[in-house]
Structure formats: C-alpha cells, structure tokens
N, CA and C of each residue as an Amber inpcrd file, in Angstrom:
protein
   645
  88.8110000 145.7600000-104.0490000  90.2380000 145.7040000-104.3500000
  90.9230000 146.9260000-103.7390000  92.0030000 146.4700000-103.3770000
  92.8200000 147.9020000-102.5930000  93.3870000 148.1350000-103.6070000
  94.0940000 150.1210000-102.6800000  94.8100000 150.8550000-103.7830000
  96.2180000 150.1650000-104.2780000  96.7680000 149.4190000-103.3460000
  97.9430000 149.1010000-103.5000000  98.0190000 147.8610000-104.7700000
  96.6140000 147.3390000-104.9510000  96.4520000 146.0490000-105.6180000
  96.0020000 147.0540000-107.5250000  95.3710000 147.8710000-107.4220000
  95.2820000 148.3990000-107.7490000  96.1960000 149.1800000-108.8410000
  96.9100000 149.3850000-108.3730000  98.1960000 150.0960000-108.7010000
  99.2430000 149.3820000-109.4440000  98.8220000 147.9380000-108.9000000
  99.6420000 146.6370000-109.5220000  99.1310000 146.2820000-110.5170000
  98.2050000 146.4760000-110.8850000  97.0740000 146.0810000-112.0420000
  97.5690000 145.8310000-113.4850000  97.6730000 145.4570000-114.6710000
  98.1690000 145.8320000-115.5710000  97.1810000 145.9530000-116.7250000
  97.3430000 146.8150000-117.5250000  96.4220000 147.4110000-118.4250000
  97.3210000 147.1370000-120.0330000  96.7030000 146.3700000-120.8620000
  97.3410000 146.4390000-122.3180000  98.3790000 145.5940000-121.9390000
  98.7190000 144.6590000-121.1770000 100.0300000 144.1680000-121.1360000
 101.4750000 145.0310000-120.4740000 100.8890000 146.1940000-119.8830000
 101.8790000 146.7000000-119.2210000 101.7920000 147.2410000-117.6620000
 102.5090000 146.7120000-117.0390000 102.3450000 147.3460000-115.7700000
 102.4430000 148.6240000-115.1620000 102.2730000 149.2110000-114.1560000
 102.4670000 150.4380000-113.7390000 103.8770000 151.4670000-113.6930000
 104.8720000 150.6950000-114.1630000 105.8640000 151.5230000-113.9330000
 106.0200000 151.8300000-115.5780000 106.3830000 150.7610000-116.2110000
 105.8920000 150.7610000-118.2020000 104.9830000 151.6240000-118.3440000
 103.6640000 152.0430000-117.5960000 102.8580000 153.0480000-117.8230000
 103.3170000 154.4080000-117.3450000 104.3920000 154.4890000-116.5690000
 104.5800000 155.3160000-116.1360000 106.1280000 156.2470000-117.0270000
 106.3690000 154.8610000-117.3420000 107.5160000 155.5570000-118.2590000
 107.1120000 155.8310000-119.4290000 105.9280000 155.3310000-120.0890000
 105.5250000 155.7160000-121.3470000 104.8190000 157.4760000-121.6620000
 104.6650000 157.6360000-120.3510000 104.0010000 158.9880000-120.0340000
 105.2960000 159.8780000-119.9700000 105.9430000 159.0420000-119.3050000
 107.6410000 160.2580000-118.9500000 108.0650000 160.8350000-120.7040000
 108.2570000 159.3910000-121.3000000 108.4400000 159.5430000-122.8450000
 107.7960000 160.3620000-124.0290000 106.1310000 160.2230000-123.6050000
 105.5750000 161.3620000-123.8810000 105.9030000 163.1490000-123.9230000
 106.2180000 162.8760000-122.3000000 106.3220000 164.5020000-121.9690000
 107.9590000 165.2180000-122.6490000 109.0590000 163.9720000-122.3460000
 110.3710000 164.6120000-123.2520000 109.6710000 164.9770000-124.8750000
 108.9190000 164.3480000-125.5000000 108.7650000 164.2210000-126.6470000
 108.1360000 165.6750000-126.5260000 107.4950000 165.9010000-126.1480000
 106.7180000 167.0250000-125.8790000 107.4330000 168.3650000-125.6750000
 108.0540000 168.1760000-124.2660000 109.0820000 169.3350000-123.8790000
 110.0350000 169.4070000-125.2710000 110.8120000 168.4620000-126.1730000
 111.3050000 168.9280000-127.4270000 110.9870000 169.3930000-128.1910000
 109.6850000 169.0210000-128.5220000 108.7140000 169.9170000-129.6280000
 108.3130000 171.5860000-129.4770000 108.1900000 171.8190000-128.2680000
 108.1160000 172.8550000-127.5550000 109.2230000 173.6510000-127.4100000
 109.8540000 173.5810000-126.1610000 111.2050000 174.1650000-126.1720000
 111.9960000 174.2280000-127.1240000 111.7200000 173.2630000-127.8780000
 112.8840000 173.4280000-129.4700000 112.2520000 174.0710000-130.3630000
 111.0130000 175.0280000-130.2450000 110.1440000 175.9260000-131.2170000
 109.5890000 176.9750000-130.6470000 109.0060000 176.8620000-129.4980000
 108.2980000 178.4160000-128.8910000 109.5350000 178.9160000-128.4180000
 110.2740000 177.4720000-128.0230000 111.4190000 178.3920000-126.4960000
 110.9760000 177.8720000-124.8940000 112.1010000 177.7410000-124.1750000
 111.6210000 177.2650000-123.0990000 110.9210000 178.4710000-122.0070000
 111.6570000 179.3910000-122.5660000 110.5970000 181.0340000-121.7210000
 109.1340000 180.9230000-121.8530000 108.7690000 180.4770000-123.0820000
 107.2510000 180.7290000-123.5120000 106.7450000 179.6740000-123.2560000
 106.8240000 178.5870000-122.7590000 106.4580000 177.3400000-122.8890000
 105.9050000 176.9380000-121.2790000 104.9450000 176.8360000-120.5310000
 104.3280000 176.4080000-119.7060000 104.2300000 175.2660000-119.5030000
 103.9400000 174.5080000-117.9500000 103.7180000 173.4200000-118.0690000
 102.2090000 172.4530000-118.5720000 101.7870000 173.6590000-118.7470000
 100.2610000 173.2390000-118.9100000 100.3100000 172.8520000-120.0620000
 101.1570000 173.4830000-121.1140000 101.1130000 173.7890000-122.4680000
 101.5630000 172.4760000-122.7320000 102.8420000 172.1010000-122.0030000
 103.8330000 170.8710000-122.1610000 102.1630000 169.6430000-121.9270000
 102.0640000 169.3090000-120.8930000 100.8770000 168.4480000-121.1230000
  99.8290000 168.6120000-122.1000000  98.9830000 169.4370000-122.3150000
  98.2260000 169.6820000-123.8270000  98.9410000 169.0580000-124.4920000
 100.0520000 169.2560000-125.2020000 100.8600000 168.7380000-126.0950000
 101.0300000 167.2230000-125.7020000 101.5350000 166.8380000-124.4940000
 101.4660000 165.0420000-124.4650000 100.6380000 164.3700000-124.5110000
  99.1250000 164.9930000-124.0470000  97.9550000 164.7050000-123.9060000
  98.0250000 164.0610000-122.7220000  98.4480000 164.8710000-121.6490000
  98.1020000 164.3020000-120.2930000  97.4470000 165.4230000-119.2240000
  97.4310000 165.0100000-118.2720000  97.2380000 165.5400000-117.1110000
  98.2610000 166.5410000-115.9750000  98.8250000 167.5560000-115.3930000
  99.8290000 168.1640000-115.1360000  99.7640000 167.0450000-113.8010000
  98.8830000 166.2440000-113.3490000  99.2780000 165.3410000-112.3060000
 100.0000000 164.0930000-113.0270000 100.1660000 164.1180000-114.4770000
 100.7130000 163.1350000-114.6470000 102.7520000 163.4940000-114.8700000
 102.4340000 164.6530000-115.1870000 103.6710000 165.7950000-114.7230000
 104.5990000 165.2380000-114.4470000 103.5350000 166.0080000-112.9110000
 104.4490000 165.7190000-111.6600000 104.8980000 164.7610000-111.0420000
 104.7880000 163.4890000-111.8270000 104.8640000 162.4040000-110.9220000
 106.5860000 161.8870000-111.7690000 106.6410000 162.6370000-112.5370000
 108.4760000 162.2010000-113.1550000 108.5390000 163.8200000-113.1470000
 108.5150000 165.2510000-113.1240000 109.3840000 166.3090000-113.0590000
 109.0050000 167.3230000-111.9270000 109.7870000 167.4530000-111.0060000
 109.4370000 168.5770000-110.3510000 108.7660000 169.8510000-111.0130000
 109.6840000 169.9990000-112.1610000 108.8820000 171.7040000-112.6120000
 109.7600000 171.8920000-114.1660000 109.2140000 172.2890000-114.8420000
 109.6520000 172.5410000-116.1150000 111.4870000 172.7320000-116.6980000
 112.0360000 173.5510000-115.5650000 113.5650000 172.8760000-115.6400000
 113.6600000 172.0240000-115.5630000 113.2840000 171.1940000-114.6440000
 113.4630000 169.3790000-114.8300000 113.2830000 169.0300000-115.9910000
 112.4050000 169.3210000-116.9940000 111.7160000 169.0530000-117.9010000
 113.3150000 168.9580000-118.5540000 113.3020000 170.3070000-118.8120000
 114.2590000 170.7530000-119.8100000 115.8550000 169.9130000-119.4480000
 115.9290000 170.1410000-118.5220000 117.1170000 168.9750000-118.0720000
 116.6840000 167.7820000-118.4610000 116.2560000 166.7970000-118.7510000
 115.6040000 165.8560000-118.8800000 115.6960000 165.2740000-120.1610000
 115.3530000 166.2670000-120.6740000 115.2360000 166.3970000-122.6790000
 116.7120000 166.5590000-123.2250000 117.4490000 167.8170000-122.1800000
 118.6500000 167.6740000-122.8110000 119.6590000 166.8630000-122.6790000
 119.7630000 165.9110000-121.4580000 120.2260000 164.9300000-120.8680000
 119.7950000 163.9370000-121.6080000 118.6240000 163.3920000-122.2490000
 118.6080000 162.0880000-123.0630000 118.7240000 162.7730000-124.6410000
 119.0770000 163.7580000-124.9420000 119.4590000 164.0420000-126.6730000
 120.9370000 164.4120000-126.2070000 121.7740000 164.5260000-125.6630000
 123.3220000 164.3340000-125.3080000 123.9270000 163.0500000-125.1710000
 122.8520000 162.1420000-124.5260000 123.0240000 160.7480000-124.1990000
 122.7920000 160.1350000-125.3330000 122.1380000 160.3210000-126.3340000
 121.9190000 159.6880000-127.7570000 123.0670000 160.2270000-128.5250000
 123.4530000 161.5140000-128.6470000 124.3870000 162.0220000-129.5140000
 125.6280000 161.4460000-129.5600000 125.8990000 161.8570000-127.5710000
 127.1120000 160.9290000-127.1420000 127.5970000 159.6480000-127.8040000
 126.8530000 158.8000000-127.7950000 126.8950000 157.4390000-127.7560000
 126.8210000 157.2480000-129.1320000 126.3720000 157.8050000-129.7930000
 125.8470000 157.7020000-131.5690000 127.4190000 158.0040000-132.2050000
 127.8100000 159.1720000-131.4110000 129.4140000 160.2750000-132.2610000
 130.8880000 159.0380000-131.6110000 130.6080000 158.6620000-130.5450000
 131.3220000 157.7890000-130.1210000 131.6340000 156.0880000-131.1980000
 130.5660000 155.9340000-131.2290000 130.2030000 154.6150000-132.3470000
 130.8150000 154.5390000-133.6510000 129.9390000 156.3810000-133.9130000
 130.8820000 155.7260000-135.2740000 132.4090000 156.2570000-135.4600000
 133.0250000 157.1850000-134.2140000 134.2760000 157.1170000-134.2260000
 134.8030000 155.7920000-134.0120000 134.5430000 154.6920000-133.5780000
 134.9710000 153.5960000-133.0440000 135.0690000 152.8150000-134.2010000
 133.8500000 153.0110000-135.0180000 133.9360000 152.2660000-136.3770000
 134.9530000 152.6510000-137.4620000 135.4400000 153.9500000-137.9460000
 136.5190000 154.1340000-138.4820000 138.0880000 154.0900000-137.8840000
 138.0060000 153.5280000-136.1040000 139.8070000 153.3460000-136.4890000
 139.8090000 152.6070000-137.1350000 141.5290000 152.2490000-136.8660000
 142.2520000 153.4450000-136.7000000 142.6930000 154.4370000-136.9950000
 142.2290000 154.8320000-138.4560000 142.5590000 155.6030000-138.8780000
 141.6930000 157.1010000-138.1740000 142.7570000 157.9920000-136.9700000
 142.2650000 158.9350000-136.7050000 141.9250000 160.0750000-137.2560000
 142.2680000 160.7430000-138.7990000 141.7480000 161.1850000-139.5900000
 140.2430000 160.7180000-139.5450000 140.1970000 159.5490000-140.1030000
 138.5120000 159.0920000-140.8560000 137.5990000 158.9200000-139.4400000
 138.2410000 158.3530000-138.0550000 137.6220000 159.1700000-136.9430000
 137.2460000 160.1790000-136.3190000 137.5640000 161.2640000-136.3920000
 137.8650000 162.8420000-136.3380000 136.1340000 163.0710000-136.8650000
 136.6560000 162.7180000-138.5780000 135.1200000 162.9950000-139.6210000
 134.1480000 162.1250000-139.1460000 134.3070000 160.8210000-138.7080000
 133.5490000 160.0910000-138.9720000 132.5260000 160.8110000-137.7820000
 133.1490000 161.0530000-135.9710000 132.4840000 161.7960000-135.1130000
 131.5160000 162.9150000-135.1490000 132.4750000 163.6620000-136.1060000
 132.3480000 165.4740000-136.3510000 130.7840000 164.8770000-137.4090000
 130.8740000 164.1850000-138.1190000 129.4650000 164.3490000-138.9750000
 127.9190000 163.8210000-138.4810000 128.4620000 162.5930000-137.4060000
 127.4710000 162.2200000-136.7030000 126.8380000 163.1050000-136.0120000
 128.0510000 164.2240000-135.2360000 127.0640000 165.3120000-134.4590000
 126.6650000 166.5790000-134.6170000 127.2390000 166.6520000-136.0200000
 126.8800000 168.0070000-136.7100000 125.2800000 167.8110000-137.5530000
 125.6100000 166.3710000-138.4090000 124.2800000 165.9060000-138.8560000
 122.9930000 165.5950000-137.7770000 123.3420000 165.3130000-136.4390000
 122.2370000 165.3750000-135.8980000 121.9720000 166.4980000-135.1180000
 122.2460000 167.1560000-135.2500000 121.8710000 168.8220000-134.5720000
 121.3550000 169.5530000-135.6800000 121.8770000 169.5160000-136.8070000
 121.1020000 170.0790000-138.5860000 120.5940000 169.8050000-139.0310000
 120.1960000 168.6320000-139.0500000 118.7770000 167.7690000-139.0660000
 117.8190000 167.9590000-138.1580000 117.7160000 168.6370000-137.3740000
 116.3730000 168.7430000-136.6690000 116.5260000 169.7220000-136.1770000
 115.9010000 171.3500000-136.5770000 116.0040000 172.2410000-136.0160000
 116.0330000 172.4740000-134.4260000 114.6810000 171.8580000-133.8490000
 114.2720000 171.5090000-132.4770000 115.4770000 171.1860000-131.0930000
 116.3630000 170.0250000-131.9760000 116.9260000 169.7500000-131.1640000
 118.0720000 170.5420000-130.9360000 118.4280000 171.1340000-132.6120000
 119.5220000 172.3210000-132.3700000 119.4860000 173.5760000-131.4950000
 117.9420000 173.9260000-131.6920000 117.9610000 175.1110000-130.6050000
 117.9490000 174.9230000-129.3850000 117.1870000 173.2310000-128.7960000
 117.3070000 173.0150000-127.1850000 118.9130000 172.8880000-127.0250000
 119.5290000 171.8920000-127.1760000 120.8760000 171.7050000-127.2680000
 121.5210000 172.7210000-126.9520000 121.9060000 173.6890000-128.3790000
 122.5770000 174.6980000-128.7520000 122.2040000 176.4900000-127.6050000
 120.8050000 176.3530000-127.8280000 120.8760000 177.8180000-127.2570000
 119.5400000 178.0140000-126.1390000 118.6210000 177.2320000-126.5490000
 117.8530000 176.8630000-125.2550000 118.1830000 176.7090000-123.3160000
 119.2090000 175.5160000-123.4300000 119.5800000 175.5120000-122.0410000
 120.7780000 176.8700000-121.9140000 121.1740000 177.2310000-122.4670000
 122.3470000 178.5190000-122.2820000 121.4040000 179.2220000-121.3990000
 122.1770000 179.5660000-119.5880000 121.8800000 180.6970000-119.0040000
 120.2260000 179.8280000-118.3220000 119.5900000 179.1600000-118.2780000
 118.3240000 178.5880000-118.3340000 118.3180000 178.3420000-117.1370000
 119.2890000 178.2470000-116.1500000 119.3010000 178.4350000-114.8940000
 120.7160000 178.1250000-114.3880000 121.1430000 178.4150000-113.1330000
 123.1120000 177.8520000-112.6800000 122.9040000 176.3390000-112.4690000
 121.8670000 175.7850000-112.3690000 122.4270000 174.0290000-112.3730000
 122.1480000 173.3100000-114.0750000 121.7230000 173.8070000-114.9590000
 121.3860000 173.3040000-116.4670000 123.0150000 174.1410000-117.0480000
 123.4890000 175.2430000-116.2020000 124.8580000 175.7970000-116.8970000
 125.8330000 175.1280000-116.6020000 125.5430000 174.5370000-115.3600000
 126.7240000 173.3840000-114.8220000 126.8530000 172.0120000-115.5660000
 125.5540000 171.5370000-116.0750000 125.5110000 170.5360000-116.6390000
 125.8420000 170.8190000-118.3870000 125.7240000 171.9340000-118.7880000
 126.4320000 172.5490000-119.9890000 127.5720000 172.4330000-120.1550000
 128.2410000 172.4630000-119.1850000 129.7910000 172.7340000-119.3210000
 130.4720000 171.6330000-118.5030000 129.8560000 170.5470000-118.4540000
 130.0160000 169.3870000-117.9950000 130.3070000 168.4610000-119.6830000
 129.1090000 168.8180000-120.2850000 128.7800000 168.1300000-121.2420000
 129.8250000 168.6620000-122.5200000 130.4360000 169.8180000-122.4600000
 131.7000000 170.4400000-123.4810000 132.9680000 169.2140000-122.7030000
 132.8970000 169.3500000-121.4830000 133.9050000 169.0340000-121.1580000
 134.0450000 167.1340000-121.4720000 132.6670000 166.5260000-121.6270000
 132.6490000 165.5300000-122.3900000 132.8520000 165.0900000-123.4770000
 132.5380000 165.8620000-124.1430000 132.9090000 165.7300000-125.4380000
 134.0160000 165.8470000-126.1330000 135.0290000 167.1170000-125.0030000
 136.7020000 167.0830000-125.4540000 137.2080000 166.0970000-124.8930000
 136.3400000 165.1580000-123.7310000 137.1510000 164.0780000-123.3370000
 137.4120000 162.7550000-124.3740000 136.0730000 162.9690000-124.7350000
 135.8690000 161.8330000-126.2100000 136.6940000 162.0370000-127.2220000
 137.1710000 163.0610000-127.8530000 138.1430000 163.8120000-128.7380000
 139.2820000 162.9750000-128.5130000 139.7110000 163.7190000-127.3000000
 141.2030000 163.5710000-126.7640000 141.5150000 161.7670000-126.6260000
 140.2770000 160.8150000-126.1260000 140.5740000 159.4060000-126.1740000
 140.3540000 159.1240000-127.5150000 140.4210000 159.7780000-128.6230000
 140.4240000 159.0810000-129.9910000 141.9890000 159.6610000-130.9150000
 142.3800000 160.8220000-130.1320000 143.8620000 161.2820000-130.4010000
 144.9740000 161.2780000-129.8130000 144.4610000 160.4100000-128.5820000
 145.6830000 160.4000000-127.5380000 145.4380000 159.2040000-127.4080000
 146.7100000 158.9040000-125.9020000 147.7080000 159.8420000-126.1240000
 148.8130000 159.5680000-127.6540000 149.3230000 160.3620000-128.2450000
 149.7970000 160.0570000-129.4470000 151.2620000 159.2240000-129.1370000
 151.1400000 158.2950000-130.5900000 152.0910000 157.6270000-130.3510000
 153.3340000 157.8330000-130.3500000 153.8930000 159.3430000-130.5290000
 155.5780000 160.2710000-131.2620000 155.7840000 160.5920000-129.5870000
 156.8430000 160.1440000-129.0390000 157.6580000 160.2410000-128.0020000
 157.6520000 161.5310000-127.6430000 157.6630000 162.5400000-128.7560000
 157.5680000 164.0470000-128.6280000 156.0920000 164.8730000-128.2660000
 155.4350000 163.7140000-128.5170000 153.7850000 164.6720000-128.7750000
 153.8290000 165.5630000-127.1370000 152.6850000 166.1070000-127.2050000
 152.4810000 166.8570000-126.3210000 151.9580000 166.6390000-124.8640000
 151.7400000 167.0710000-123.9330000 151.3220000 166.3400000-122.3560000
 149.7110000 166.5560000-123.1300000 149.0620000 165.5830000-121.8400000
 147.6520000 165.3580000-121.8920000 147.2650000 166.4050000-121.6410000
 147.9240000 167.8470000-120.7820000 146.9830000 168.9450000-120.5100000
 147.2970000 169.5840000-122.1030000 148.2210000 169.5440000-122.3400000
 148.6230000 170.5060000-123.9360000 147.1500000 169.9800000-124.2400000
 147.0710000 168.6660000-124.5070000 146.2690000 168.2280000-125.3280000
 144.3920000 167.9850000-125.3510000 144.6560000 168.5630000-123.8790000
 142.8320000 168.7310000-123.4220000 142.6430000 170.1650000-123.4440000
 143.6300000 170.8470000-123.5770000 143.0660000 172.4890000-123.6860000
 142.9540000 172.2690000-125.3250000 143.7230000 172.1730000-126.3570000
 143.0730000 171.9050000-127.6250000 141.9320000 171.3760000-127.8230000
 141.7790000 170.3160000-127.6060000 140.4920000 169.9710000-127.8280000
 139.1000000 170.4820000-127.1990000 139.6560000 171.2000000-126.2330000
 138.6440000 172.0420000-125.5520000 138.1800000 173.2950000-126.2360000
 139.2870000 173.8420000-127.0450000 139.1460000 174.7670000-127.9960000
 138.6030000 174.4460000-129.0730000 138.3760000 173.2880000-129.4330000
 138.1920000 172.7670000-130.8830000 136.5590000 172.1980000-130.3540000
 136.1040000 172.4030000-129.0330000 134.9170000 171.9040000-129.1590000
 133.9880000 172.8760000-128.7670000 134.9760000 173.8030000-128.3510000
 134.0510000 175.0910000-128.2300000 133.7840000 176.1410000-129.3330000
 134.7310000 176.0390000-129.7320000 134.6860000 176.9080000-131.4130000
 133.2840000 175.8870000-132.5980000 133.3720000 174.4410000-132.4850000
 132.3780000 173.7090000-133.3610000 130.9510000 174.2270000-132.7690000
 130.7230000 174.4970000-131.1110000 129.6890000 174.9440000-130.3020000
 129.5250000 176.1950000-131.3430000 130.0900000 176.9980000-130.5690000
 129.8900000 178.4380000-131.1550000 129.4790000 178.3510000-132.6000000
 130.1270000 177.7880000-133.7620000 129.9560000 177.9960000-134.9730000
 128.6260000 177.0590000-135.1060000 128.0110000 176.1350000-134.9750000
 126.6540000 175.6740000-134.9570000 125.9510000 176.9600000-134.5060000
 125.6230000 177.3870000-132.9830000 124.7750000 178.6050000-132.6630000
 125.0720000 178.8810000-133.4930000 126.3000000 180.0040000-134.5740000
 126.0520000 181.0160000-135.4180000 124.7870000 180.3080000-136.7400000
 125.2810000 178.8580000-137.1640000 124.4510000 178.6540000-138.1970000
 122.9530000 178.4930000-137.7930000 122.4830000 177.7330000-136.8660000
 121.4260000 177.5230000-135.8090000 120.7490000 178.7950000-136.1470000
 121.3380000 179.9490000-135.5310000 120.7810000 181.3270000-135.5450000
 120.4120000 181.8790000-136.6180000 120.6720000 181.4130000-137.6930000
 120.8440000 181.6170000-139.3320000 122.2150000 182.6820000-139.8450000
 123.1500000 183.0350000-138.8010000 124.1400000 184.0490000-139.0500000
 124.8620000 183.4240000-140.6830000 124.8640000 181.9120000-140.7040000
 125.8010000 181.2410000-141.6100000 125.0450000 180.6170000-142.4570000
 125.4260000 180.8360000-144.1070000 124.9310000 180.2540000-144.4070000
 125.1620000 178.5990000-145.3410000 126.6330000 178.4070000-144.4890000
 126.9410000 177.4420000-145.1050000 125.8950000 175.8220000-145.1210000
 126.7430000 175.3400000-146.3600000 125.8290000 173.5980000-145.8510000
 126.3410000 172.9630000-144.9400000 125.6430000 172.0740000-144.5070000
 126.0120000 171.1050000-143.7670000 127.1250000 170.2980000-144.2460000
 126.9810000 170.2010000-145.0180000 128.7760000 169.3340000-145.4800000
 129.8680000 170.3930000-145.4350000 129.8320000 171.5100000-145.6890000
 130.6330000 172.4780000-145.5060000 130.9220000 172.8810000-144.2260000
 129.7710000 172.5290000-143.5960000 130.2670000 172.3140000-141.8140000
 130.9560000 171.8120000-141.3090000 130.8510000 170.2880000-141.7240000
 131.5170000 168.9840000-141.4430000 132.8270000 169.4010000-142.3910000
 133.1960000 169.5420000-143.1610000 134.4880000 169.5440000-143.6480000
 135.0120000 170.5830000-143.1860000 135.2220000 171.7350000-142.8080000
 135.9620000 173.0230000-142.0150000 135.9590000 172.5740000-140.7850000
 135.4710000 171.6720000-139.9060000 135.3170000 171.1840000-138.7130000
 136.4010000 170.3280000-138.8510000 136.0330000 169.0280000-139.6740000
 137.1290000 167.9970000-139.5630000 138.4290000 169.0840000-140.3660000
 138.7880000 169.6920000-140.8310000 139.8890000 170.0680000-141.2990000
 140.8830000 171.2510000-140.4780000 139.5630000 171.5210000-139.3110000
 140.2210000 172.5630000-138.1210000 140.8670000 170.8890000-137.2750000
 140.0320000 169.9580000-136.9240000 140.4960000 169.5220000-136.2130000
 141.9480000 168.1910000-136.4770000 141.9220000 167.9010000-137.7640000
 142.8480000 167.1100000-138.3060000 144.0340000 167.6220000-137.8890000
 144.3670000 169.4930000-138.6350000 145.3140000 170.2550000-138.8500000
 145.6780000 170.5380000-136.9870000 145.2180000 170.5280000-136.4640000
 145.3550000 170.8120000-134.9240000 145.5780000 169.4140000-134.4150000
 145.2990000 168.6820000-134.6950000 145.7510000 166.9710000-134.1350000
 147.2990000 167.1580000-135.1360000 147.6750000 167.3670000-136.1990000
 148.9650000 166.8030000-136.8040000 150.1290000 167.5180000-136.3890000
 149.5120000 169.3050000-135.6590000 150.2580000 170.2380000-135.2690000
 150.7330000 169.8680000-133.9500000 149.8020000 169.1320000-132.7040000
 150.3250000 169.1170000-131.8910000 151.0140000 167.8380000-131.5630000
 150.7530000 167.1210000-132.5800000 151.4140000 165.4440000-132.5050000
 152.8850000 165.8910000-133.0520000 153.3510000 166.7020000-133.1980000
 154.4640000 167.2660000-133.6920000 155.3060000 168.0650000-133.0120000
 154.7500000 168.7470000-131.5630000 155.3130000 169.5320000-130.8840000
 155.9450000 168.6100000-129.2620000 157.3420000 169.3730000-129.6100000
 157.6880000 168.6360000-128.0310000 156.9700000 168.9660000-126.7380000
 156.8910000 167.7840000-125.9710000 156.7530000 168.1760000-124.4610000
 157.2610000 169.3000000-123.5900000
C-alpha cells in the first residue's frame, strides 16, 4: 500500500484530517491549561505535548511555534466569548438596559469562572509579542463594536455622532479590561456579581448620558 493510500486510511471511523483536528484540539486544550497556569514564559513546547499526550511532530503539523499556539487558544476563547456575549445580548432586546447586563455577565462570568482562561485572555497575551498585540487591540476594538451595534445608533434626533459614540464605548471596554486584570491579579476583592453590576451600571449611565447629548 502506498503512502498516499495510506494517509487516506481511516482509523475508528475517522479520517485523516478528523485525526488531525482532534490532535489540534488536544494541543489548544493543552496550551490553556498551561499558559493559563505556569504562564506562557515558562511553558515549552515539549511541555505543551507531554500534556496532550503527543508527539512535538504532531505539533508541528497545525503550529509553527508556541506563539502560534498561544494565538490559537486565544483566538478560539474570543471566538466563543464573542459569539456567547453577542447571543445573549440578542436575547434580551430590546430592551437595551437588560442587553447591556445581559452581555456584560456572559463575559465577565466566563473569564471568573475559569481562572485559566482569565489569565490567557486577560494578561497572558499582553506584550507576548507585536503580532498577538495587534490582534489584542483588534479584539477591544471588537467588542466596542458589538457595544455600540446594541446602542446605536440611538433613536433621539439629538443623540450623539457614531464617533462620539465609539470613543465611549471604547472607554467603557477598556476600563471593564483593566478592572478584570485588577481582580484576575487578586488587587480586588469584589464578587462577581458586584462586577457585573458596577459594569452594567457604568455602562447604562454612559449610554443614557450620551443618548441625551446633542450632535
């Protein structure tokens, strides 16, 4: 049998690329457990396989090199968050109040719920290299975009231009950043519901302030 036939083979009912993604799945699982506890400084790739129980040739065949890794991990727990904070804003209109909360708790509860993912997320990729910082501040800038399409544009003839209204929310998503790291770090010791409510109540009071101000 040739390599190429070979390769086509299927084992357990799954073919070679299903085998190949089940290994990829492995190694994020892995790189989170890791990077979201030693740290991505301390964390090797060797270490990352031990932990998946693979081979570093099985690695390399989905990451160039351990930034990949880490890009990788943080790119599909943004892509879950995203889509999760989006949902259930979608489920409480219209009422943009009970959207605001409904967002703010989905992604506060899943970053405080799992230490791991709070520190990759939160303070892990910070500085981790200039293309994971680009994709950092890609991903703020996503998230005030999501904001701003659940408060805009407002319906008062007076409200404010879309830039008024993307630098707020840009502020309001960088201040929720920052104040997670502080709790993350243990600086804070509030609860988690006490999170979520000073969050939604910064951001309500800043949605009613600027739905109020002329152009």
């Amino acid at each position: 049998m040739t390599g190429t036939q070979t390769a086509g083979r299927r084992y357990g009912g799954r073919d070679a690329a299903q085998r190949q993604q089940e290994r990829r799945t492995r190694l994020v699982q892995a790189g989170l457990d890791l990077f979201g506890t030693a740290g991505y400084a301390s964390v090797s790739v060797k270490q990352v396989c031990s932990h998946a129980g693979l081979t570093e040739r099985y690695f390399y065949e989905s990451f160039r090199d351990r930034e990949d890794l880490l890009t990788g991990v943080y790119n599909e727990l943004i892509a879950t968050i995203t889509a999760e904070t989006a949902e259930a804003a979608a489920a409480a209109a219209p009422d943009i109040d009970a959207q605001l909360r409904a967002g703010l708790e989905v992604f506060i509860r899943t970053l405080a719920g799992d230490a791991r993912k709070a520190r990759l997320v939160l303070i892990e990729v910070v500085g981790a290299s200039p293309r994971l910082e680009v994709r950092r501040r890609e991903v703020l800038h996503e998230f005030a975009a999501l904001i701003a399409a659940v408060v805009g544009p407002p319906p008062d003839p007076e409200a404010p231009s879309n830039r008024q209204l993307a630098m707020t929310v840009m502020s309001l998503v960088g201040g929720v950043n920052e104040l997670l790291v502080d709790w993350t770090l243990g600086h804070q010791d509030a609860t988690v519901d006490e999170l979520i409510d000073l969050c939604h109540t910064l951001f309500v009071a800043a949605y009613r302030t600027i739905s109020n101000q002329p152009r």
